[in-house]
C-alpha positions in Angstrom: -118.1 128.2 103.7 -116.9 124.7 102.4 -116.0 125.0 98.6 -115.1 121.4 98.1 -119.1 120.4 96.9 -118.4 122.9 93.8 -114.6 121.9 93.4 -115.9 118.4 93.1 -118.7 119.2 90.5 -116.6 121.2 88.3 -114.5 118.3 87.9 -116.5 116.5 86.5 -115.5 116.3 82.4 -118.1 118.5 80.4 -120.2 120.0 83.3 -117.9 123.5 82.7 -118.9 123.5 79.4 -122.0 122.9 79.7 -122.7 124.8 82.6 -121.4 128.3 80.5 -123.4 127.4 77.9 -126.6 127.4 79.8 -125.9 131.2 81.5 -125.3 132.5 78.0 -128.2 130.6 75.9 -130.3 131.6 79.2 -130.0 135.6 78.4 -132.2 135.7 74.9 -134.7 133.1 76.2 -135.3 135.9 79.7 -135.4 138.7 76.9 -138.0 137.2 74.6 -141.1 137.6 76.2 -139.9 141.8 76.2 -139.2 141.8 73.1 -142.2 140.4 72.0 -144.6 142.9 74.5 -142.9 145.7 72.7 -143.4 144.8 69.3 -146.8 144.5 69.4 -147.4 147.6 71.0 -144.9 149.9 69.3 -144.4 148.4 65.7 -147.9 146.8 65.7 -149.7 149.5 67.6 -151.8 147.4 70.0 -152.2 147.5 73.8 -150.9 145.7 76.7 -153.9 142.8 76.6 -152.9 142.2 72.9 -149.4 141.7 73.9 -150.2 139.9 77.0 -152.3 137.4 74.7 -149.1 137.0 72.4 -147.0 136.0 75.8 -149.8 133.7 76.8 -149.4 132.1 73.6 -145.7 131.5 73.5 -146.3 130.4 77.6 -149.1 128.2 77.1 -147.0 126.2 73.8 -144.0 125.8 76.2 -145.8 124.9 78.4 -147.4 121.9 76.4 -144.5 121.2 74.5 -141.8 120.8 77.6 -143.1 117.1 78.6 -143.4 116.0 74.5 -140.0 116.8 74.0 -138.1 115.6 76.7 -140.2 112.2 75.7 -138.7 112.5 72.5 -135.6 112.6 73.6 -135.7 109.3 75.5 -137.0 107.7 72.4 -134.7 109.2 69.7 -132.1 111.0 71.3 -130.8 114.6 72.2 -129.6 115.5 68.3 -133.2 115.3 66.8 -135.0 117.3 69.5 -132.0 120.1 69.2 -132.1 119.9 65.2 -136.3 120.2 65.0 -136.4 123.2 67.7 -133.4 125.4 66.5 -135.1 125.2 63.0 -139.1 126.0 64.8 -137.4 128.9 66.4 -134.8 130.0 63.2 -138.5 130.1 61.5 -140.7 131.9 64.2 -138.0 134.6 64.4 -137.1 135.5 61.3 -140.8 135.2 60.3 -142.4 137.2 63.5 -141.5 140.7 62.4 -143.6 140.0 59.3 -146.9 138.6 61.2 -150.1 140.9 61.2 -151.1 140.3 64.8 -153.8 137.5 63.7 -150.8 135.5 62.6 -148.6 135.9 64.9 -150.8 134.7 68.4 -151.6 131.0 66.5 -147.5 131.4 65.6 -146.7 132.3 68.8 -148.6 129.6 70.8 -146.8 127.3 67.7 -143.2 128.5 68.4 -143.7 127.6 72.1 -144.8 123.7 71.4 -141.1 123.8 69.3 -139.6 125.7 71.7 -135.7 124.9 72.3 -136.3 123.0 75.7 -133.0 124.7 77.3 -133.6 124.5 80.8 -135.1 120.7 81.2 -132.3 119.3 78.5 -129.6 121.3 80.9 -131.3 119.6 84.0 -131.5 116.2 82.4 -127.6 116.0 81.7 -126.4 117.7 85.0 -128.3 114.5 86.0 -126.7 112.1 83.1 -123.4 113.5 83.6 -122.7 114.6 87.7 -123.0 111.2 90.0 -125.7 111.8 92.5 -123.7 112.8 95.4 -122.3 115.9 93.5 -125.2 116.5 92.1 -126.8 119.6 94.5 -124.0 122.3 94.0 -124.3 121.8 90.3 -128.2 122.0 90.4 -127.5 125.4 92.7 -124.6 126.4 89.5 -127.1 126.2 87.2 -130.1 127.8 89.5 -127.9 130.7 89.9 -127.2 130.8 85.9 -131.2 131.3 85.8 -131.0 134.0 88.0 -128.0 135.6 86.4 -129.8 135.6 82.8 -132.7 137.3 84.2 -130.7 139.9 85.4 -129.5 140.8 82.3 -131.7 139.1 79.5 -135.1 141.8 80.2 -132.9 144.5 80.2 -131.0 144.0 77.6 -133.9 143.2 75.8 -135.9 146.6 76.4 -132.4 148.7 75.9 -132.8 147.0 72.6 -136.6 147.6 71.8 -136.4 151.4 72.6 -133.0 152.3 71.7 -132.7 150.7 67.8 -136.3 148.8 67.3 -138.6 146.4 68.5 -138.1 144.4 64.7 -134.3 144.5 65.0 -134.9 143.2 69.0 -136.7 140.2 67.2 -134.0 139.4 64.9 -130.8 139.8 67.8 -133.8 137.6 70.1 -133.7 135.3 67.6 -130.4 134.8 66.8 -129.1 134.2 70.1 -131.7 131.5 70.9 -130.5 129.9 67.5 -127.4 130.1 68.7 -128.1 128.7 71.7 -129.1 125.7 70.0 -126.3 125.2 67.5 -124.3 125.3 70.4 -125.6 122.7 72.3 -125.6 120.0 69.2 -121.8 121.2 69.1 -121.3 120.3 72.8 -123.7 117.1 72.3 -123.8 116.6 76.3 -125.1 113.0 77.3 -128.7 112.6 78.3 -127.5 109.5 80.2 -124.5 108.5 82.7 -122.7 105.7 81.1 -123.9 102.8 83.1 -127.9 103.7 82.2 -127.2 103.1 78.4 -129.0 100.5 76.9 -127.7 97.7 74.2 -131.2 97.6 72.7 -134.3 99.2 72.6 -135.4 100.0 76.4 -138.5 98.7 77.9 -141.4 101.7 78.0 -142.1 102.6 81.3 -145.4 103.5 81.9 -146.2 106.6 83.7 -148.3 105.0 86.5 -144.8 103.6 87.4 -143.1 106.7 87.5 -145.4 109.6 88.2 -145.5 108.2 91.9 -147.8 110.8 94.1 -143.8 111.5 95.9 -142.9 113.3 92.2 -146.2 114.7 91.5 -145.7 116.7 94.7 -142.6 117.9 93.9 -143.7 119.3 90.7 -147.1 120.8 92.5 -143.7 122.4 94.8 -142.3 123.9 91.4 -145.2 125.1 90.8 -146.2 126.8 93.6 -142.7 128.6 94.3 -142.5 130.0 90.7 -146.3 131.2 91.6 -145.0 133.0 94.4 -141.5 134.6 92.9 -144.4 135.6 89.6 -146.8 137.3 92.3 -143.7 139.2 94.2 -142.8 140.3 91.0 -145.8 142.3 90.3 -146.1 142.9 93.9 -143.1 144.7 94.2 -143.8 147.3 91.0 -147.5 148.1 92.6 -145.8 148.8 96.0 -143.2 150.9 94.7 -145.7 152.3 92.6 -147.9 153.5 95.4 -144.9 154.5 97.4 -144.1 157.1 94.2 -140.6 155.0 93.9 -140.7 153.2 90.8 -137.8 154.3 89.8 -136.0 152.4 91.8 -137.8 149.4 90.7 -134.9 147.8 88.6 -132.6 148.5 92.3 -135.1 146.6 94.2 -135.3 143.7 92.0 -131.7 143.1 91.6 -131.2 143.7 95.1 -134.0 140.2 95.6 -132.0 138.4 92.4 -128.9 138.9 94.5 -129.9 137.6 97.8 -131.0 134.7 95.2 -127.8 133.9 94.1 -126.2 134.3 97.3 -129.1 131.7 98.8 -128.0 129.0 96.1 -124.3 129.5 96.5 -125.0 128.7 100.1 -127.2 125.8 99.4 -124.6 124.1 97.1 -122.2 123.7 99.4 -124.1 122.5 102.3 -123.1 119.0 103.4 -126.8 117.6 103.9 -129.3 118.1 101.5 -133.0 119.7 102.4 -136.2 119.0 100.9 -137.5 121.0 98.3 -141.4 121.4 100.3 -139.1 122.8 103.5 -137.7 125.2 101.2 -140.5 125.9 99.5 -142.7 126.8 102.8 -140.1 128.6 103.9 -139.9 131.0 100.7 -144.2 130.9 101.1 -144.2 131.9 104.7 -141.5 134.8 104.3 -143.4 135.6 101.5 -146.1 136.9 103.2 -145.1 140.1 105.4 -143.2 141.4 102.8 -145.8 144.3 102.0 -145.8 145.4 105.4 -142.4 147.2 104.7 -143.7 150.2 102.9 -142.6 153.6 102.8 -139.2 153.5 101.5 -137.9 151.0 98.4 -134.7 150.0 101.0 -137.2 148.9 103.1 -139.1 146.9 100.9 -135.2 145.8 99.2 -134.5 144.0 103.0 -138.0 142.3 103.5 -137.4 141.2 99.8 -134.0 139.3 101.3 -135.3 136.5 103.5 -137.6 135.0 101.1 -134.8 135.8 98.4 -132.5 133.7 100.4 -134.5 130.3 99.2 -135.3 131.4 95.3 -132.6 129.8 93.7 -132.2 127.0 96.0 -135.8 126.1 96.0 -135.7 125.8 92.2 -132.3 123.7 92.5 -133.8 121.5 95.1 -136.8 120.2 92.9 -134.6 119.7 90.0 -132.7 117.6 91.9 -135.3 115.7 93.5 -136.3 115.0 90.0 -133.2 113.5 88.9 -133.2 111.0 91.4 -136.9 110.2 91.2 -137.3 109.6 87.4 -135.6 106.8 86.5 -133.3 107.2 83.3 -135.3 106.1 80.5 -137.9 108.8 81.4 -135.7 111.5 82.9 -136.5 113.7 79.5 -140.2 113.5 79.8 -139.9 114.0 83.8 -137.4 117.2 83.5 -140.1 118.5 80.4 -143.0 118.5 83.2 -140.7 119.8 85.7 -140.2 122.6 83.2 -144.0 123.1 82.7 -144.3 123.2 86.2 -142.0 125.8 86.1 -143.6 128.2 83.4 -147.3 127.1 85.1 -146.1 128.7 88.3 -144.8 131.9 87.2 -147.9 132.2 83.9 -150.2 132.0 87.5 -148.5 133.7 89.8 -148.7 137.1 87.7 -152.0 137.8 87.3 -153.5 135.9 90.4 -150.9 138.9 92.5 -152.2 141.3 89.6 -155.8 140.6 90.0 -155.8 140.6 94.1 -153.8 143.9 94.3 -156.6 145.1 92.0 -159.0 144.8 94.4 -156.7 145.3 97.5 -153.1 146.9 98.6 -149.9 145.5 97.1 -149.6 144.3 100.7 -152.3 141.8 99.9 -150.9 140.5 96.9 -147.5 139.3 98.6 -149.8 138.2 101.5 -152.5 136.2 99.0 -149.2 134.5 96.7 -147.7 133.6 100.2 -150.5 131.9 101.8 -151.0 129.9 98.5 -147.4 129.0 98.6 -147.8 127.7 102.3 -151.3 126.1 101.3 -149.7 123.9 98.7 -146.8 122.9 101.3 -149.7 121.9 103.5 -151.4 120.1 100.5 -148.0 118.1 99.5 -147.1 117.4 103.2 -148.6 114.0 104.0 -146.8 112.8 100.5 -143.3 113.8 101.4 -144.0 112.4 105.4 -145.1 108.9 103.5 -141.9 109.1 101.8 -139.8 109.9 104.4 -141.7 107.1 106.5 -140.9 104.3 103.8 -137.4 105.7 103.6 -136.9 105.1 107.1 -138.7 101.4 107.4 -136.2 100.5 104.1 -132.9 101.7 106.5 -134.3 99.2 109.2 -135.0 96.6 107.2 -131.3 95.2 106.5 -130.6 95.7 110.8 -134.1 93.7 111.3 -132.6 91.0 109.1 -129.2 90.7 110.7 -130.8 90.6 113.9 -132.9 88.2 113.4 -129.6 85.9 111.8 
């Protein structure tokens, strides 16, 4: 495999830095929603809706919030955003293990809108910082950072809850977001590449401009593959469940979170790049046969591989595909809905598999989430054909003109 796309990324000045920042400010962010599920129900003594509600909250806020932040920092800049969300989450915190339960859901859904945006402000200066050309292997770095921290970010978080306390888990949750944040404004990366600075104030672009139907079905592609990696995820506990293998749930899902990484390894060091909706059917379609492995969790482990191939490069390949379509006065805003996309997805993807395997087999949930996945691509098609169409007519053009000379 060619190692030179991620020689040349990592050259580029900051993009370590900034890059091993992300994988470690990653690991509290994956172990919040855990911490919070078991402090309501152990030190608050309510059930799994009441801490589902509290999770809806925090999802729904980020959710929200993602798009007004990274608009804020086009207008006024990386520092404020990182200085007003490292103090929303130092006070949500340190204040949460306090909270009667009617507190905490309106401060949960309020800790999300002020939520530290680290994913889109990571994306956004890849973007500023890599030139477009090197740009795919560091998307797939920092895809495979994602999947890293959820490796270890729930676990650690419920080793935490049930070996010292739920209260404490808040705290160290805490802390390591705050951190997170603090280290950031110490790194200060640039939200822009040098030539997209601007000696004055820049001209407002509106969105009609921008929010072209090519990037609204990319983010409806974000959406819909974090819909179908939410869905698998219950679906593999319910089929491992009925199998009378739950144990080797946490096996399992590493074993998929691998095949991940090794997917967006592979990806970033590809010489052409593929589109995000190929990938994206392509994770749908494998999707979908995945419950017909039953029986035996190694089973189950190997279906889980094809369709874990294109996680992490799926995710990289819409972030990238961003990048280029936003131009750089709204890249903040466009990498916040990309985000929201993102947490949409997965805050779907859940219960829709929950609900259907309900009513059906775990089968039929990876089936269902699948289908929807491949529906979508079908949905978003004509868009990226148009695209590629007007991308070809532009290449002729310039012959046509010489021609005609």
């Amino acid at each position: 495999m060619n190692l030179t796309p991620y020689r040349d990324a990592l050259a580029v000045p900051g993009i370590r830095s900034l890059l091993l920042v992300a994988v470690l400010a990653r690991i509290p962010h994956t172990a919040a929603g855990i911490a919070l599920t078991f402090y309501v129900l152990l030190d608050l003594d309510r059930g799994y809706g009441a801490a589902g509600l509290v999770g809806a909250a925090l999802t729904v806020g980020a959710a929200l919030g993602a798009p007004l932040l990274g608009r804020l920092v086009d207008r006024r800049g990386l520092t404020l955003v990182l200085v007003l969300t490292t103090a929303g989450e130092a006070l949500f915190w340190t204040t949460a293990p306090h909270l009667t339960y009617g507190l905490l859901l309106p401060a949960a859904f309020l800790a999300g809108l002020l939520a530290l945006p680290l994913s889109s402000v990571i994306r956004q200066c890849i973007a500023a910082m890599v030139p477009p050309e090197h740009r795919r292997p560091a998307y797939a770095l920092d895809s495979m950072s994602v999947e890293l921290s959820f490796m270890v970010g729930p676990a650690l978080g419920v080793a935490l809850a049930t070996a010292i306390a739920p209260r404490i888990t808040l705290w160290a949750v805490g802390g390591g977001i705050v951190a997170a944040g603090l280290a950031l404004l110490v790194l200060n990366p640039p939200v822009r590449a040098a030539g997209e600075q601007t000696a004055g104030p820049a001209r407002r672009i509106p969105r009609r401009e921008w929010l072209t139907p090519r990037l609204l079905a990319v983010l409806a592609v974000s959406s819909a593959c974090t819909l179908v990696l939410g869905g698998t995820d219950v679906a593999v506990v319910a089929a491992l469940r009925d199998d009378g293998q739950v144990g080797w749930t946490g096996v399992v899902l590493g074993l998929w979170a691998a095949s991940s990484l090794v997917g967006g390894f592979a990806y970033g060091a590809v010489s052409r790049p593929v589109s995000p909706l190929a990938l994206m059917a392509g994770l749908a379609v494998c999707t979908v046969p995945i419950g017909l492995a039953g029986g035996q969790w190694w089973l189950l482990a190997l279906a889980l591989i094809p369709a874990g191939l294109l996680c992490a490069p799926t995710l990289a390949a819409t972030a990238d595909a961003v990048s280029r379509l936003a131009p750089a006065p709204v890249r903040g805003e466009a990498m916040g809905l990309h985000a929201s996309a993102i947490t949409v997805g997965v805050a779907i993807g859940a219960p829709l598999a929950g609900a259907i395997i309900d009513r059906t087999t775990p089968a039929w949930g990876f089936a269902a989430i699948g289908l929807i996945g491949a529906l979508v691509a079908l949905v978003v098609l004509p868009a990226e054909l148009r695209h590629r169409r007007r991308t070809t007519d532009d290449a002729k053009t310039p012959e046509l003109v010489d021609s005609a000379h």
